[in-house]
N, C-alpha and C positions, 0 to 999 in steps of 0.2 A: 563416445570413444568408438571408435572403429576402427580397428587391424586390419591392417591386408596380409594376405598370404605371405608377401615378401619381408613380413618386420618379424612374421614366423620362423622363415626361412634361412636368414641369418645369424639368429643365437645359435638355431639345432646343428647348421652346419659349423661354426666354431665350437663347440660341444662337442660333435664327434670327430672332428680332425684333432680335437686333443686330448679327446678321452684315447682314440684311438693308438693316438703315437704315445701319450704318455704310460698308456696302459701296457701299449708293448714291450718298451724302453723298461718300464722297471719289473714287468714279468718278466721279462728273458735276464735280464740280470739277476733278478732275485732266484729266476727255475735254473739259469747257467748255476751261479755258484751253488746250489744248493745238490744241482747235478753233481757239481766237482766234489761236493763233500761227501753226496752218496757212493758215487764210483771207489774213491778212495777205500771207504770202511766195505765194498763188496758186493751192492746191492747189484739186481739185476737190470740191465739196459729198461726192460718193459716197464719195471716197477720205479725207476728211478724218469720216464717221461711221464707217466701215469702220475708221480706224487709231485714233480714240477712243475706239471700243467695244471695241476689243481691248485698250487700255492698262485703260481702266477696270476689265475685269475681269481684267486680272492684278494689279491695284492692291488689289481686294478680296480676291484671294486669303489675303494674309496677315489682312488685317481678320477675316476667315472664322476663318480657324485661330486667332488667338489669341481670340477670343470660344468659339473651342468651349474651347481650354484653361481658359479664365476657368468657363462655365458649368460643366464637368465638377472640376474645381477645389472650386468655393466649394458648388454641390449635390448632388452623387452621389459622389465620395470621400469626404467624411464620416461618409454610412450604408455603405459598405462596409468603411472601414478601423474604426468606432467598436465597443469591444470589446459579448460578447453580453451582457447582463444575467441573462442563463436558464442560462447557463452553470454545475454544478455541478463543482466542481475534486476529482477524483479524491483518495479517502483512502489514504496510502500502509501497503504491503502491512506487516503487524506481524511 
Protein backbone atom coordinates (compact mmCIF):
# COMPACT_ATOMS: atom_id res chain seq x y z
CA UNK A 1 0.00 0.00 0.00
CA UNK A 2 1.30 3.38 -0.80
CA UNK A 3 -0.36 6.80 -0.02
CA UNK A 4 0.50 9.82 -1.84
CA UNK A 5 0.54 12.88 -0.27
CA UNK A 6 -2.82 13.81 -1.99
CA UNK A 7 -5.05 10.94 -0.26
CA UNK A 8 -3.40 12.90 2.92
CA UNK A 9 -4.41 15.92 1.92
CA UNK A 10 -7.87 15.63 1.50
CA UNK A 11 -9.50 14.08 4.88
CA UNK A 12 -6.97 16.92 6.79
CA UNK A 13 -8.60 19.53 4.65
CA UNK A 14 -12.25 18.42 5.35
CA UNK A 15 -11.39 18.11 8.94
CA UNK A 16 -10.34 21.47 9.31
CA UNK A 17 -12.91 23.34 7.09
CA UNK A 18 -15.31 21.70 9.57
CA UNK A 19 -13.71 21.47 12.76
CA UNK A 20 -13.22 25.11 11.80
CA UNK A 21 -16.74 26.35 11.08
CA UNK A 22 -18.38 24.07 13.42
CA UNK A 23 -16.10 24.91 16.03
CA UNK A 24 -17.02 28.57 15.53
CA UNK A 25 -20.65 28.32 15.06
CA UNK A 26 -21.19 26.68 18.44
CA UNK A 27 -18.54 28.68 20.30
CA UNK A 28 -19.88 32.02 19.49
CA UNK A 29 -23.26 30.85 20.30
CA UNK A 30 -22.61 28.96 23.29
CA UNK A 31 -19.72 32.26 24.45
CA UNK A 32 -22.85 34.79 22.88
CA UNK A 33 -25.48 33.50 25.11
CA UNK A 34 -23.51 32.69 28.02
CA UNK A 35 -22.07 36.55 27.39
CA UNK A 36 -25.85 37.58 27.69
CA UNK A 37 -26.34 35.78 30.79
CA UNK A 38 -23.24 37.25 32.39
CA UNK A 39 -23.83 40.78 31.37
CA UNK A 40 -27.28 40.54 32.77
CA UNK A 41 -26.31 39.23 36.45
CA UNK A 42 -23.22 42.26 36.21
CA UNK A 43 -20.13 40.62 35.53
CA UNK A 44 -17.46 42.72 34.04
CA UNK A 45 -16.97 43.07 29.98
CA UNK A 46 -13.03 41.67 30.51
CA UNK A 47 -14.20 38.84 32.69
CA UNK A 48 -17.22 37.80 30.82
CA UNK A 49 -14.76 37.53 27.11
CA UNK A 50 -12.16 35.82 29.30
CA UNK A 51 -14.92 33.14 30.55
CA UNK A 52 -16.63 32.87 26.95
CA UNK A 53 -13.62 32.24 25.09
CA UNK A 54 -12.68 29.65 27.37
CA UNK A 55 -16.16 27.81 27.22
CA UNK A 56 -16.23 28.29 23.62
CA UNK A 57 -13.19 26.44 22.96
CA UNK A 58 -13.78 23.63 25.07
CA UNK A 59 -17.22 23.49 23.50
CA UNK A 60 -15.27 22.97 20.07
CA UNK A 61 -13.12 20.44 21.40
CA UNK A 62 -15.24 17.69 20.92
CA UNK A 63 -16.67 19.36 17.47
CA UNK A 64 -12.80 18.92 16.56
CA UNK A 65 -12.64 15.33 17.39
CA UNK A 66 -15.58 13.96 15.95
CA UNK A 67 -14.90 15.78 12.41
CA UNK A 68 -11.43 14.40 12.38
CA UNK A 69 -13.17 10.70 13.24
CA UNK A 70 -15.81 11.53 10.49
CA UNK A 71 -12.94 12.74 7.90
CA UNK A 72 -10.48 10.06 8.66
CA UNK A 73 -13.52 7.56 8.73
CA UNK A 74 -15.18 8.18 5.24
CA UNK A 75 -11.43 9.21 3.20
CA UNK A 76 -8.34 7.53 4.25
CA UNK A 77 -9.52 4.04 5.92
CA UNK A 78 -10.96 3.05 2.88
CA UNK A 79 -7.49 3.35 0.80
CA UNK A 80 -5.83 1.72 3.67
CA UNK A 81 -8.00 -1.08 4.67
CA UNK A 82 -9.25 -1.82 0.53
CA UNK A 83 -7.51 -5.08 -0.42
CA UNK A 84 -4.36 -4.72 -3.27
CA UNK A 85 -5.55 -5.54 -6.74
CA UNK A 86 -1.53 -6.36 -7.85
CA UNK A 87 -1.49 -8.74 -5.28
CA UNK A 88 -0.51 -12.43 -6.79
CA UNK A 89 -1.64 -15.22 -4.15
CA UNK A 90 1.15 -17.77 -3.75
CA UNK A 91 0.79 -21.43 -5.57
CA UNK A 92 0.89 -24.09 -3.01
CA UNK A 93 4.05 -26.19 -2.68
CA UNK A 94 3.06 -29.86 -4.89
Amino acid sequence: MNLKETDYLKPWAIFFVLAFVGGAVAGAIVGGVLGGILRVIGASPKFIGAFSGGLGFLVSMPISYFCFRFAVKKFLLPKITMPEANVVPLKAAA
